[in-house]
C-alpha positions in Angstrom: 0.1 27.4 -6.9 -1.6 25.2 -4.0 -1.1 26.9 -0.8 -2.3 25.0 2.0 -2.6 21.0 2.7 -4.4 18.2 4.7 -3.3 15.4 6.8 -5.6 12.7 7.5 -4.9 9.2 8.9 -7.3 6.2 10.5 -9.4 8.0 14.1 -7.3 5.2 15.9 -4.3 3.1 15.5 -3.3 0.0 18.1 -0.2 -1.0 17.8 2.8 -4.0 19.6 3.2 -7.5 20.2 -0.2 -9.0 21.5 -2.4 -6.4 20.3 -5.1 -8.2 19.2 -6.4 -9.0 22.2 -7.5 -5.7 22.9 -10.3 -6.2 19.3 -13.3 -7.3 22.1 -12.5 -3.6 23.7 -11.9 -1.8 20.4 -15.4 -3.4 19.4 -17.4 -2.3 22.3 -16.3 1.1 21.9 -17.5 1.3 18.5 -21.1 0.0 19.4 -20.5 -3.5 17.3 -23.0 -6.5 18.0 -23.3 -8.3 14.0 -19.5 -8.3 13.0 -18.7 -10.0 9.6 -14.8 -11.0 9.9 -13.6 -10.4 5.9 -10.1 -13.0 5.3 -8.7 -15.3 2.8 -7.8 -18.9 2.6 -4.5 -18.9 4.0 -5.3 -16.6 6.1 -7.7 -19.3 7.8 -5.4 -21.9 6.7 -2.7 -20.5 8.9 -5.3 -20.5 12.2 -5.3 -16.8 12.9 -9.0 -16.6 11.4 -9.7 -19.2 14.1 -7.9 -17.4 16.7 -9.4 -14.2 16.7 -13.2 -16.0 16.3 -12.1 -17.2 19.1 -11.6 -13.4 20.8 -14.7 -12.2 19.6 -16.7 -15.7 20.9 -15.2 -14.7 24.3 -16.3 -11.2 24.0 -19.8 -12.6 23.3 -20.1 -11.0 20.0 -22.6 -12.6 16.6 -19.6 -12.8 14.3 -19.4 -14.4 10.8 -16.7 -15.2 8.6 -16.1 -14.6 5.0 -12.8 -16.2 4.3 -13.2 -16.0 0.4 -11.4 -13.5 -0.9 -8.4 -13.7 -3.7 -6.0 -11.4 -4.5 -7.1 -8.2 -6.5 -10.5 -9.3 -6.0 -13.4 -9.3 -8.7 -16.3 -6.8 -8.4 -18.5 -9.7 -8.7 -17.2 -11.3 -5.3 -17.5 -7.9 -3.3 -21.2 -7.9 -4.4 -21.4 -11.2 -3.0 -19.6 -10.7 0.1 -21.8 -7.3 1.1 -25.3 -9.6 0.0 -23.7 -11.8 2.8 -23.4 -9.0 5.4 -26.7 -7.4 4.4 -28.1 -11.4 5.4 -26.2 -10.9 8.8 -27.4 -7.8 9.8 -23.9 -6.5 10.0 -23.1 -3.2 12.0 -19.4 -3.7 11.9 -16.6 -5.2 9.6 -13.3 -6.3 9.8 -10.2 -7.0 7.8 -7.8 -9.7 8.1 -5.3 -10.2 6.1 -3.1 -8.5 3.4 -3.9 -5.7 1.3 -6.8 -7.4 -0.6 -9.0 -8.5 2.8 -8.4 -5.3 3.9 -9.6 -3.3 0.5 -12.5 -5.8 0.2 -13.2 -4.9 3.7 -13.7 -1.5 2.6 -15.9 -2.1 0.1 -18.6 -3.8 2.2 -18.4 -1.3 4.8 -19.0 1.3 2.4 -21.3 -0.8 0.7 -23.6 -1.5 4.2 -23.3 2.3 4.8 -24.8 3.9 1.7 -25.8 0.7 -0.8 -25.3 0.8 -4.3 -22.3 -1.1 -6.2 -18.7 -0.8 -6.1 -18.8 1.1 -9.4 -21.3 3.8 -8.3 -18.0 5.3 -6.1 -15.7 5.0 -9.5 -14.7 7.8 -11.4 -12.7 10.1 -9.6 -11.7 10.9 -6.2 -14.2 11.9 -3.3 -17.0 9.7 -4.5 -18.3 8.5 -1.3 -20.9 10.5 0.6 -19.9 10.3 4.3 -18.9 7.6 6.8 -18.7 4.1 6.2 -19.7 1.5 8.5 -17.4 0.9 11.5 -14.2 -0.5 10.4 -11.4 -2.6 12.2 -8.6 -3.2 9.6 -5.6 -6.4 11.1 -2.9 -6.3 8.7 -0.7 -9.7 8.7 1.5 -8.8 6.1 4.0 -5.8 6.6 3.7 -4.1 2.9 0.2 -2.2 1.6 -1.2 -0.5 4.4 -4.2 -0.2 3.8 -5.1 -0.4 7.4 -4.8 3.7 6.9 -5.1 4.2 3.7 -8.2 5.9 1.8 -8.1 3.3 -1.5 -9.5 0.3 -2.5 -8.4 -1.5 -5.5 -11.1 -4.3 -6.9 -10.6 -5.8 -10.6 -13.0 -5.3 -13.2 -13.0 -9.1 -14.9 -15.0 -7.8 -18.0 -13.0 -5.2 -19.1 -9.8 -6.0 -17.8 -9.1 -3.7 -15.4 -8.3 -2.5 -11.8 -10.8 -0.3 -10.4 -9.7 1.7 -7.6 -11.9 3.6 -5.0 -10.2 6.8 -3.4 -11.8 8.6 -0.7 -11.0 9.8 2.8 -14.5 8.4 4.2 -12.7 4.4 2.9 -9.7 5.1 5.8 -10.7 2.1 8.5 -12.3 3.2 11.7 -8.8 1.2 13.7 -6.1 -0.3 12.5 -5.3 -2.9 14.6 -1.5 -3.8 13.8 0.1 -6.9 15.9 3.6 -8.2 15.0 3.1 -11.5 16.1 0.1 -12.1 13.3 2.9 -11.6 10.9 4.9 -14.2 12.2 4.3 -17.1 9.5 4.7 -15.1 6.2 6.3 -17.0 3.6 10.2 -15.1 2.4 8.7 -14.2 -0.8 5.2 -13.1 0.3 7.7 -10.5 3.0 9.9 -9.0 0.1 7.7 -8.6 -2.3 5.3 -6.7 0.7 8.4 -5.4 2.5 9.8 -4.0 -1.0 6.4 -2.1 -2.0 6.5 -0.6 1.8 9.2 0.8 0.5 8.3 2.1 -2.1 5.5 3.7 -0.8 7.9 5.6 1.3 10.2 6.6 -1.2 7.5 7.9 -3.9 6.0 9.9 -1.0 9.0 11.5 0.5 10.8 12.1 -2.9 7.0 13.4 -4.4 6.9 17.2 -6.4 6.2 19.9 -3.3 2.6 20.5 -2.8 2.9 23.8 -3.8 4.2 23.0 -7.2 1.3 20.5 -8.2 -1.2 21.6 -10.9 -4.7 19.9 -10.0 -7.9 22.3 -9.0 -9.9 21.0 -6.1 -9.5 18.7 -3.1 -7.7 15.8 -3.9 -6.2 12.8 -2.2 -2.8 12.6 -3.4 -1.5 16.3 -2.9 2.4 16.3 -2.8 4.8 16.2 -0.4 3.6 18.0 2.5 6.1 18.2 6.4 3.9 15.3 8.3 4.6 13.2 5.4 8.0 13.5 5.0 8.9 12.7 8.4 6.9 9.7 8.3 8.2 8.7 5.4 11.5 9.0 6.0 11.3 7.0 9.2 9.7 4.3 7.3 12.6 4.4 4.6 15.1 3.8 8.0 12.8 1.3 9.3 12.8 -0.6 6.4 16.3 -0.5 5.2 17.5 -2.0 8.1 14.9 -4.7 8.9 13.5 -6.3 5.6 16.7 -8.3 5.0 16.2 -10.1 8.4 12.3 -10.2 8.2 12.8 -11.9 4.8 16.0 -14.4 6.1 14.9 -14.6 9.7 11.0 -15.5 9.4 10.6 -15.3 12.9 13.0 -12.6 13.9 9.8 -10.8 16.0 11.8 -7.4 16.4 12.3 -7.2 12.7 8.6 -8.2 12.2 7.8 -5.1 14.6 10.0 -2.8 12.4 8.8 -3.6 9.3 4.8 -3.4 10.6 5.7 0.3 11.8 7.7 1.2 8.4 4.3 -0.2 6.4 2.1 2.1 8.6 4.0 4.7 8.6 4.7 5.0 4.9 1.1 4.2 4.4 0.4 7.4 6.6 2.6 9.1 3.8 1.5 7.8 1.1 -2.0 8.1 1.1 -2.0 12.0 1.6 1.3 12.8 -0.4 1.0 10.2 -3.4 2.8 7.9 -5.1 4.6 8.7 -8.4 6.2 7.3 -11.6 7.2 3.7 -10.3 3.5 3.1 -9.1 2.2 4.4 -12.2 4.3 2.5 -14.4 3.3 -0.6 -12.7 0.1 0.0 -13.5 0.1 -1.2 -17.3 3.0 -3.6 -16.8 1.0 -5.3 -13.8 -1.7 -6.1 -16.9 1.1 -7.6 -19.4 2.6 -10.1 -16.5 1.3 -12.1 -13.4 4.0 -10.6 -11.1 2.9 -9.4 -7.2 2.3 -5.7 -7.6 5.0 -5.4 -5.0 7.4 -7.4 -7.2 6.7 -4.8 -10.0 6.9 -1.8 -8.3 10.0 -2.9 -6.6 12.1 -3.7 -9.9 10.7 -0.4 -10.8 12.2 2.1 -7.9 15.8 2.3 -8.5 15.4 3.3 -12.4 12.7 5.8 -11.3 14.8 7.2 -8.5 17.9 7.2 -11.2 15.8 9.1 -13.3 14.6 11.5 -10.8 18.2 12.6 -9.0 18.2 15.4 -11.7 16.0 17.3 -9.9 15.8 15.9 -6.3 19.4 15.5 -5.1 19.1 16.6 -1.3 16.5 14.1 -0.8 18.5 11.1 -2.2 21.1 12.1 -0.4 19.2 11.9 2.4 17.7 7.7 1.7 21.3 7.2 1.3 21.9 7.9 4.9 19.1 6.0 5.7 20.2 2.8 4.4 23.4 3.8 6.7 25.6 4.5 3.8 28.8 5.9 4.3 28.7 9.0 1.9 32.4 9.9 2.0 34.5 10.9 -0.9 31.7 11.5 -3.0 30.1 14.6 -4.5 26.5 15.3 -4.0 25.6 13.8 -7.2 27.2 10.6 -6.6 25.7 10.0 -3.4 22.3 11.0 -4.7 22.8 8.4 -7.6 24.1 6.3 -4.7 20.7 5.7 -2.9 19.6 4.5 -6.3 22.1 1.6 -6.2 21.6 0.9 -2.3 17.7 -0.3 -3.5 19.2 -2.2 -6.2 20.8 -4.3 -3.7 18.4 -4.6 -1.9 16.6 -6.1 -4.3 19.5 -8.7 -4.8 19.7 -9.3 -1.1 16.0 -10.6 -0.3 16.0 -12.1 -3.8 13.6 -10.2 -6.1 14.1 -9.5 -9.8 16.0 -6.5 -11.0 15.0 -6.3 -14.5 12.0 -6.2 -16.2 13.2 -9.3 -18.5 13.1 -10.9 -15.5 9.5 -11.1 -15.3 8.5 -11.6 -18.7 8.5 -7.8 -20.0 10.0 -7.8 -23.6 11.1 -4.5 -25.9 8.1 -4.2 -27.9 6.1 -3.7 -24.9 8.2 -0.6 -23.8 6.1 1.8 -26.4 2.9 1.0 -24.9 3.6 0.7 -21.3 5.0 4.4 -21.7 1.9 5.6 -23.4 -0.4 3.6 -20.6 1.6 5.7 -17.8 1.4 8.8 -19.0 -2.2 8.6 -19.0 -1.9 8.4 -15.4 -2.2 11.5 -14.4 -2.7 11.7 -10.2 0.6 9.6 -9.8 2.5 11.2 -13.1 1.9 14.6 -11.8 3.6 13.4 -8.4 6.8 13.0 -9.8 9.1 15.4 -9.2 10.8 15.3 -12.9 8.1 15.9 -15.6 7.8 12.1 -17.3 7.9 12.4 -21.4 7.1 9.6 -23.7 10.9 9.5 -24.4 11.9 9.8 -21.1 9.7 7.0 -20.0 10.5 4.9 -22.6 14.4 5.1 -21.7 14.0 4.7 -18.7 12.1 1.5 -19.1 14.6 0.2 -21.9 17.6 0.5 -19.1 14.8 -1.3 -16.3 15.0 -3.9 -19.1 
């Protein structure tokens, strides 16, 4: 039996409406002068690349832009983006953008600190040797957080894979979060982000007690532990009440605001108490179809939670009442089951898919998806009800 835990977050976290125009200050502080300024396309596209060049022109910092990066990116681009900074001199990164500018951003600050290649830090959890370079992480999208987290997830082209980089060393220096950079995201791009948010929070407040998990060592994901369940379960209230209207009111700035804070905080969560059996399924099914990994794990979290009421009823109970769910008239059991159905609808109100059909997932994949998972050990052992190769695979065939 584990009997203590850690807590670690980002050193610093900036966060309201305007924000950004404190990144010449933030800068200075960390000793910057050769900033490389890691986006993507519509990132640039949608002039915020332009606009905070702009900031760091006025602050009369050398900054270069690498506005290149695609979604889950290949190694192979990572290598090229860090032989960029080396060119550049870079002393400080930064990452704009959604969860894969902010991952590759990682990556080439760890990569300027200590050298080598992205699959020197693979294979395990507390791979990387000490500090990274200095880090400013600006999330525009409201769903990985990354800007706290201690992962990076790159693709593996040749074999096929995702390779993900865990280590408390990755967490950016700042996380720079303004609501107002979040403005422009398309309905889609917010649920799908908006929904994984969620889940985040959910898999981290509803995770197996840290006592109870059977894993030798330090390691990352460790259970749920106090810290994390509050902020967890804030972000669960956050984001029950706001995605609807961040998704149908695009420029609603207050429900922007909301569902930034419910990202960071269940990325707080998250990334020291885990994720569980919806992330890990997602996984293997995120290799059979070309669905957002938000999407995925989305359609997953009702079925899980479902499955998982057996053993964690007081803490369903408790997401029902955070989606402001009258609980009267029914037993415990019911309302557990309840909070189960309130992220179903959910789903159906911002207009995601609730079945796995849906996104192209047919029966005779259920048998291997179940054996992938299981193989998943630092999210399987999360979950508070023991998955079995039966049990997954039921619980997959109702998803269907």
């Amino acid at each position: 039996m584990r009997t203590t835990w850690d807590f670690y977050s980002t050193e610093r976290i900036v966060f309201g409406n305007g924000a950004i125009q404190q990144l010449g200050e933030i800068l200075q502080r960390l000793g910057a002068k050769n900033v490389l300024l890691i986006s993507d396309p519509g990132i640039k596209q949608a002039g915020i690349v332009d606009k905070v060049l702009a900031l760091l022109e006025q602050a009369s910092y050398h900054a270069v832009v690498y506005d290149q990066v695609i979604p889950e990116p290949p190694i192979d681009s990572a290598l090229e983006c860090y032989e960029f900074a080396k060119s550049q001199n870079t002393d400080a990164v930064i990452g704009l953008g959604g969860g894969s500018s902010i991952d590759m951003a990682k990556i080439v600050a760890l990569l300027v600190a200590h050298g080598g290649h992205p699959l020197d830090y693979y294979g395990g959890e507390n791979q990387v040797p000490g500090p990274i370079a200095p880090l400013v992480a600006i999330p525009t999208t409201a769903g990985t957080g990354s800007e706290v987290t201690s992962v990076s997830v790159l693709t593996d082209v040749k074999n096929n894979l995702k390779v993900g980089i865990s280590d408390n060393y990755l967490r950016p220096t700042v996380a720079l979060l303004d609501p107002e950079l979040t403005i422009g995201l398309p309905s889609y791009v917010t649920a799908c982000s908006g929904i994984d948010a969620l889940s985040h929070a959910i898999e981290a407040y509803t995770a197996k007690p840290f006592s109870f998990i059977q894993a030798e060592g330090q390691i990352l994901f460790q259970g749920s532990i106090p810290i994390s369940d509050a902020l967890a379960y804030r972000a669960i209230e956050l984001i029950a009440k706001n995605l609807p209207l961040a998704v149908q009111q695009g420029t609603n700035l207050e429900a922007r605001s909301n569902m930034l804070l419910g990202s960071l905080l269940a990325g707080m969560a998250f990334s020291n108490a885990g994720t569980a059996a919806a992330h890990a399924l997602a996984y293997p099914i995120g290799g059979l179809v070309k669905s957002p990994h938000g999407e995925v794990t989305g359609l997953l979290l009702p079925y899980v939670m479902e499955f998982n009421t057996a053993v964690e009823t007081e803490k369903m109970v408790k997401i029902l009442k955070a989606f402001d769910i009258n609980a009267d008239g029914l037993s415990r059991k019911e309302a557990a089951l309840a909070a189960s159905k309130a992220v179903f609808n959910l789903l159906e109100t911002i207009g995601l898919p609730t079945h796995l059909s849906d996104i192209g997932i047919k029966e005779e994949d259920v048998a291997e998806i179940a054996e992938k998972t299981l193989q998943i050990d630092r999210l399987v052992r999360n979950n508070p009800r023991v998955p079995t190769l039966h049990g997954l695979e039921e619980l997959l065939r109702k998803a269907l």
